[in-house]
SEKE-624103 format. One record per residue (C-alpha): residue number from 1; x negated, y, z negated. Coordinates in Angstrom, 2 decimals. Each point is the difference from the previous one (the first is absolute). Example, Ala and Ser with C-alpha at 12.3 -4.5 7.8 and 13.67 -1.06 7.14 Angstrom:
BEGIN
pos: 1; east: -12.30; north: -4.50; up: -7.80
pos: 2; east: -1.37; north: 3.44; up: 0.66
! end
This chain:
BEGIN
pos: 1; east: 0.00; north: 0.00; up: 0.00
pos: 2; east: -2.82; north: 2.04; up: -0.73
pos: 3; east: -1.79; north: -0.53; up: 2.80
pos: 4; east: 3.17; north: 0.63; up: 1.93
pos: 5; east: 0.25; north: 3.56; up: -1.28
pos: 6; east: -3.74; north: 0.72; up: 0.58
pos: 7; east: 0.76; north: -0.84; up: 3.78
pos: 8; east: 3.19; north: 2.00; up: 0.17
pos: 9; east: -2.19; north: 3.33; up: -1.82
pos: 10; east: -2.93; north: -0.73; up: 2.28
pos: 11; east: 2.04; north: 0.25; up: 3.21
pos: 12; east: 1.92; north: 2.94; up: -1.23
pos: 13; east: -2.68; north: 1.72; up: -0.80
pos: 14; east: -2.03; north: -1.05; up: 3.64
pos: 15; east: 3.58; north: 1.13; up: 1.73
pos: 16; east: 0.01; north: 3.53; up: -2.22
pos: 17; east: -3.79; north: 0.68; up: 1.61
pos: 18; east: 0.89; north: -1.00; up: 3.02
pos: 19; east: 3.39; north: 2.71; up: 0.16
pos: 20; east: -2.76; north: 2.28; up: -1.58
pos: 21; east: -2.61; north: -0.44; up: 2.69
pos: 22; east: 2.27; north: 0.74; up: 2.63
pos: 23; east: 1.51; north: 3.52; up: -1.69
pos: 24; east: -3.58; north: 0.74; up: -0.10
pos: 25; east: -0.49; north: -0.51; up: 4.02
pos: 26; east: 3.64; north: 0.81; up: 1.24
pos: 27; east: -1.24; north: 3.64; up: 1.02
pos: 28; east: -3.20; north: 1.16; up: 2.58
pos: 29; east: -2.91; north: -1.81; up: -1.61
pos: 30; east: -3.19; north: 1.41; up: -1.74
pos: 31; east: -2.73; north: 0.84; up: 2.43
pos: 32; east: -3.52; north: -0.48; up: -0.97
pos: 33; east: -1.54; north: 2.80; up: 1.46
pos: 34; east: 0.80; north: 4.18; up: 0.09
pos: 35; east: 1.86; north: -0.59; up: 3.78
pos: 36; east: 0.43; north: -2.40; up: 2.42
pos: 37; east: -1.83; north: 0.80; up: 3.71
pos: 38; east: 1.92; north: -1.59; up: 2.50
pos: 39; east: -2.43; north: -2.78; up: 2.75
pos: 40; east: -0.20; north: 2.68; up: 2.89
pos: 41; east: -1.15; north: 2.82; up: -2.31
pos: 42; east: -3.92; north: 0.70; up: -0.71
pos: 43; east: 0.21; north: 3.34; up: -1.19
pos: 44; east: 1.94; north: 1.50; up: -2.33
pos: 45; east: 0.14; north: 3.44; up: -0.66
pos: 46; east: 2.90; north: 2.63; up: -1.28
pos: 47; east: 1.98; north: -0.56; up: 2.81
pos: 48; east: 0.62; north: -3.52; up: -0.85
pos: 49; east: 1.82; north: 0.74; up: -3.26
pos: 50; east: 2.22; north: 2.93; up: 2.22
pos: 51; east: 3.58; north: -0.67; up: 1.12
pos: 52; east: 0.97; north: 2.80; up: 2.51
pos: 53; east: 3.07; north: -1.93; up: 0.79
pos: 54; east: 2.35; north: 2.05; up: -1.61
pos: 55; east: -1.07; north: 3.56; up: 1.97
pos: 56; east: 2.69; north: -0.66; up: 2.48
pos: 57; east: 2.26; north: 0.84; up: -2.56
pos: 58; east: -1.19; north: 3.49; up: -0.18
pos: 59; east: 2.18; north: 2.54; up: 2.06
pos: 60; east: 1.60; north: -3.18; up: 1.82
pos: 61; east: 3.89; north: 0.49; up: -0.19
pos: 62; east: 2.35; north: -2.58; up: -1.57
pos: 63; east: 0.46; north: -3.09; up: 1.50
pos: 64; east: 3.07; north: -0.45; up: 1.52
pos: 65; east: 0.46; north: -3.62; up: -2.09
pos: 66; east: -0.87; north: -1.47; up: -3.37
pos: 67; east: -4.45; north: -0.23; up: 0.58
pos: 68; east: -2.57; north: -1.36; up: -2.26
pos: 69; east: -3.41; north: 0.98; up: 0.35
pos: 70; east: -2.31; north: -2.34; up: -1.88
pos: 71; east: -3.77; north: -0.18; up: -1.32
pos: 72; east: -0.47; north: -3.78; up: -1.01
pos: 73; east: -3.28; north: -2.08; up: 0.48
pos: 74; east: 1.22; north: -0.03; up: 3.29
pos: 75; east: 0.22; north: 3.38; up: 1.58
pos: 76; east: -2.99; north: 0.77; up: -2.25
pos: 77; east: -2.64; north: -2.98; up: -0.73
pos: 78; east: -1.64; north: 1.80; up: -3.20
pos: 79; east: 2.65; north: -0.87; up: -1.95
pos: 80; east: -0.91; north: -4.07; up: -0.06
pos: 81; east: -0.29; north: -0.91; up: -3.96
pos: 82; east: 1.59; north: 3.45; up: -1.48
pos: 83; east: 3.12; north: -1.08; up: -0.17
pos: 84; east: 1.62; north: 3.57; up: 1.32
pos: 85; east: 2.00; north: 0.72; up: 2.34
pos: 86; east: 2.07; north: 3.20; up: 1.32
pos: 87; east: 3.25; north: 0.83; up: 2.03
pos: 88; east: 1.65; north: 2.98; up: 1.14
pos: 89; east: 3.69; north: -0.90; up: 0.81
pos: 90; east: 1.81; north: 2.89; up: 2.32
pos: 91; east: 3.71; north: -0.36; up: -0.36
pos: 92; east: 2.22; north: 1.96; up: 2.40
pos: 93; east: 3.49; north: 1.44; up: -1.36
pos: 94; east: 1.94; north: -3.08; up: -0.80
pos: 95; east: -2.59; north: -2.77; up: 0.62
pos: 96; east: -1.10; north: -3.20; up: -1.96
pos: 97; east: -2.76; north: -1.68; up: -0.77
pos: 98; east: 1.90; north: -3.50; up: 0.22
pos: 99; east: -0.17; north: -2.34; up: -2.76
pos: 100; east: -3.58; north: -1.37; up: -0.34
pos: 101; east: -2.56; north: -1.57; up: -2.45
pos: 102; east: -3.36; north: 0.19; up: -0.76
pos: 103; east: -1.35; north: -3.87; up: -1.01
pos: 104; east: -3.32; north: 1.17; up: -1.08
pos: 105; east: 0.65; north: 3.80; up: -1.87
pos: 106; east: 2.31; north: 2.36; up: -1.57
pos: 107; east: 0.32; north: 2.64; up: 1.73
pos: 108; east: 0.24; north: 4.16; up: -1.67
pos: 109; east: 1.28; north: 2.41; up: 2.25
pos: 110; east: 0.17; north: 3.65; up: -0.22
pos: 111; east: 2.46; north: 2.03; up: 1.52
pos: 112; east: -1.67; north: 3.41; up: 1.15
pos: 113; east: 2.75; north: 1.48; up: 2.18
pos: 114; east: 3.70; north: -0.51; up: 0.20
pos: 115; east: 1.52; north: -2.67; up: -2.16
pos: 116; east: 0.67; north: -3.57; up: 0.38
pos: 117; east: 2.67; north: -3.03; up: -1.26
pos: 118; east: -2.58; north: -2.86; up: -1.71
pos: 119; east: 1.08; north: -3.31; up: -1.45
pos: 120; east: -1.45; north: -3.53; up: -0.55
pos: 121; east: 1.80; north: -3.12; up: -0.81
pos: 122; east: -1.75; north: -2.22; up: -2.79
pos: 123; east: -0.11; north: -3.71; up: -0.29
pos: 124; east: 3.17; north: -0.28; up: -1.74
pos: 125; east: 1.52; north: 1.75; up: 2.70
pos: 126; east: 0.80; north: 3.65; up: -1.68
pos: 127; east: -0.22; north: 2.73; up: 1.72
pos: 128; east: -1.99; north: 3.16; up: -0.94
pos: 129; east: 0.32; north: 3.10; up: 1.82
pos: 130; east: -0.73; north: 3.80; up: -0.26
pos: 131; east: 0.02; north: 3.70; up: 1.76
pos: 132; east: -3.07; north: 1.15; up: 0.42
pos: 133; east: -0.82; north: 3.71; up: 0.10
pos: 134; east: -3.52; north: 1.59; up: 1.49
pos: 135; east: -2.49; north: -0.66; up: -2.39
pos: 136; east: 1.80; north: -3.49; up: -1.11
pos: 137; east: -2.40; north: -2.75; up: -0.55
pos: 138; east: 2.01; north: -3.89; up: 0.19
pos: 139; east: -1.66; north: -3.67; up: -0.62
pos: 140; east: 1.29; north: -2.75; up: 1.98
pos: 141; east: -1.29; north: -3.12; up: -1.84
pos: 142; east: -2.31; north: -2.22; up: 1.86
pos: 143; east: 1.86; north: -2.66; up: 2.53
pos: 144; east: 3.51; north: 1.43; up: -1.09
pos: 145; east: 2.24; north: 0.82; up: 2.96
pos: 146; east: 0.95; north: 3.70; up: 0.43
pos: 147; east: 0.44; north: 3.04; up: 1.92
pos: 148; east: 0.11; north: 3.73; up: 0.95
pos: 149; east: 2.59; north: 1.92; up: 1.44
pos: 150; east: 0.19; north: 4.19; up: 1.04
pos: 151; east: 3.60; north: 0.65; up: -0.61
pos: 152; east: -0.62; north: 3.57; up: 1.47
pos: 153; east: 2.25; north: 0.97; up: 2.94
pos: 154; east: -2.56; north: 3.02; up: 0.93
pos: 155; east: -3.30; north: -0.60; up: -1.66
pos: 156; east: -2.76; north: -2.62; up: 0.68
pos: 157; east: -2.42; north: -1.37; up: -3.16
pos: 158; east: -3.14; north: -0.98; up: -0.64
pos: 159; east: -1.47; north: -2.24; up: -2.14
pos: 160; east: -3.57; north: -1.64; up: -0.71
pos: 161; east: -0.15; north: -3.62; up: -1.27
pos: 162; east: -2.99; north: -1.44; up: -1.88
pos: 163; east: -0.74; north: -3.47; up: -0.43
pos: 164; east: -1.91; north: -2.57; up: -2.52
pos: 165; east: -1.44; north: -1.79; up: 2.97
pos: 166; east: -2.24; north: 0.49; up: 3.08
pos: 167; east: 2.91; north: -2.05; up: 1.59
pos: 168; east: 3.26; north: -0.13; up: -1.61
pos: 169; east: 1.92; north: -1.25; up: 3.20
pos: 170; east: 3.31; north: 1.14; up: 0.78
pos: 171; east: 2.78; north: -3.16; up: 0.25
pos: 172; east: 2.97; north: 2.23; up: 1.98
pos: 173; east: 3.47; north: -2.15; up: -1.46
pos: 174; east: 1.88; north: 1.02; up: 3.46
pos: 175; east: -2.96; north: -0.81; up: 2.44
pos: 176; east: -0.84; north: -3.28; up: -1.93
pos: 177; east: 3.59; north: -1.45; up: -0.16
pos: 178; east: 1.32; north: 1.02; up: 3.19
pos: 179; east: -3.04; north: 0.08; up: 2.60
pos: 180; east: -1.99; north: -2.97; up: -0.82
pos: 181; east: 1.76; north: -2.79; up: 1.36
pos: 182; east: 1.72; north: -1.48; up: -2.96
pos: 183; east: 3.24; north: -1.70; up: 1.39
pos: 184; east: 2.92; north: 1.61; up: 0.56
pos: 185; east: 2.39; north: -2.51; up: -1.65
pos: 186; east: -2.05; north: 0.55; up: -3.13
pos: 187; east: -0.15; north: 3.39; up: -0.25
pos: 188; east: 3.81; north: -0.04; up: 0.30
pos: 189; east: 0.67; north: -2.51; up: -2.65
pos: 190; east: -2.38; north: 1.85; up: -2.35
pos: 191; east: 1.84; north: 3.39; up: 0.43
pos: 192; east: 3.16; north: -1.74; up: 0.17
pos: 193; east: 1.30; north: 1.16; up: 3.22
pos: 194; east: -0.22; north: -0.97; up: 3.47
pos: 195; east: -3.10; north: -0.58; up: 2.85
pos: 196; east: 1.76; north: 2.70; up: 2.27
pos: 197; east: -0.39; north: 2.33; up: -3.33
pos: 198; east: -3.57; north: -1.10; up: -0.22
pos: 199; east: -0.72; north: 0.77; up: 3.91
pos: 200; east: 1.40; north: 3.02; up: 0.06
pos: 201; east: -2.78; north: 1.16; up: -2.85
pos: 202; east: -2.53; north: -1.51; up: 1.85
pos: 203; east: 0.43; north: 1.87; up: 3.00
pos: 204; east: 0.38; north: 3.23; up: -2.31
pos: 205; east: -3.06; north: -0.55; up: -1.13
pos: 206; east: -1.66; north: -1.17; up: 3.64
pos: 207; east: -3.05; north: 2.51; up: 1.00
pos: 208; east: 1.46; north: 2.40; up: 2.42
pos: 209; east: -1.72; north: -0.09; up: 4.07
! end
């Protein structure tokens, strides 16, 4: 019996490690050195850590639909192993930012002209939601689902998004359900309503030609 409840401590234990060890390494992992040079670079100088990516903001007028402008380790190499990241999100009078997540970072945005509808839905499915006001700062948890909307009839917004991660990735709920492929008779039985339903929101959301 003893021995019994040894076993059953020891594997507890080994099983509370292991949940442990992977909290520890769910976000961008620890580099070991100050940056990361990408393979086809052999010399780095100021301009490597400089993102001018976001000048064609700068006397550009508003976009004529919802536009995201990013700085990830993508657009901008330096920022390999710093686990940053950077938005700006342009949002026209009465555009959305449809609902989205973010698997590998919250995500703070700042709202620095106009004002915007936020919410997030948690994992027991509540809803929380808020008007934000120029100057506004909101958290959207990491991985949760949520969105951003400009209610405004006659002004546009802006708003600048920062993230925990060189690549927080962006999983669009729309675009994932609806343009991948996933059958039509199961997408109707999962919403409860028909395929022609179901086709009719695919071909909403079809790229225009």
């Amino acid at each position: 019996m003893a021995s019994s409840t040894s076993t059953q401590k020891l594997l507890f234990l080994l099983l509370s490690y292991l949940a442990v060890f992977q909290t520890a390494f769910a976000g961008d992992p620890d580099i070991t050195s100050d940056f990361i040079v990408p393979s086809n670079v052999t010399q780095i100088d100021g301009s490597f850590f400089t993102f001018t990516g976001m000048r064609a903001l700068v006397g550009a007028p508003p976009p004529a639909a919802f536009k995201v402008l990013k700085a990830t380790m993508a657009e901008f190499p330096a920022l390999n192993g710093q686990s940053v990241s950077y938005a700006v999100l342009q949002f026209p009078s009465g555009s959305t930012n449809r609902p989205h997540t973010h698997p590998r970072s919250a995500e703070l945005l700042l709202v620095v002209d106009g004002g915007l509808q936020v919410g997030f839905v948690d994992t027991t499915n509540k809803l929380y939601t808020q008007t934000l006001q120029t100057g506004d700062m909101f958290l959207f948890p990491k991985g949760l689902v949520h969105f951003q909307y400009n209610p405004d009839a006659n002004k546009p917004a802006l708003a600048f998004s920062a993230f925990g991660s060189a690549n927080a990735g962006t999983v669009s709920l729309p675009n994932t359900l609806f343009t991948t492929g996933i059958d039509d008779t199961v997408l109707a039985k999962s919403f409860k309503t028909d395929v022609a339903t179901i086709q009719a929101l695919k071909a909403g959301l079809a790229p225009k030609p």
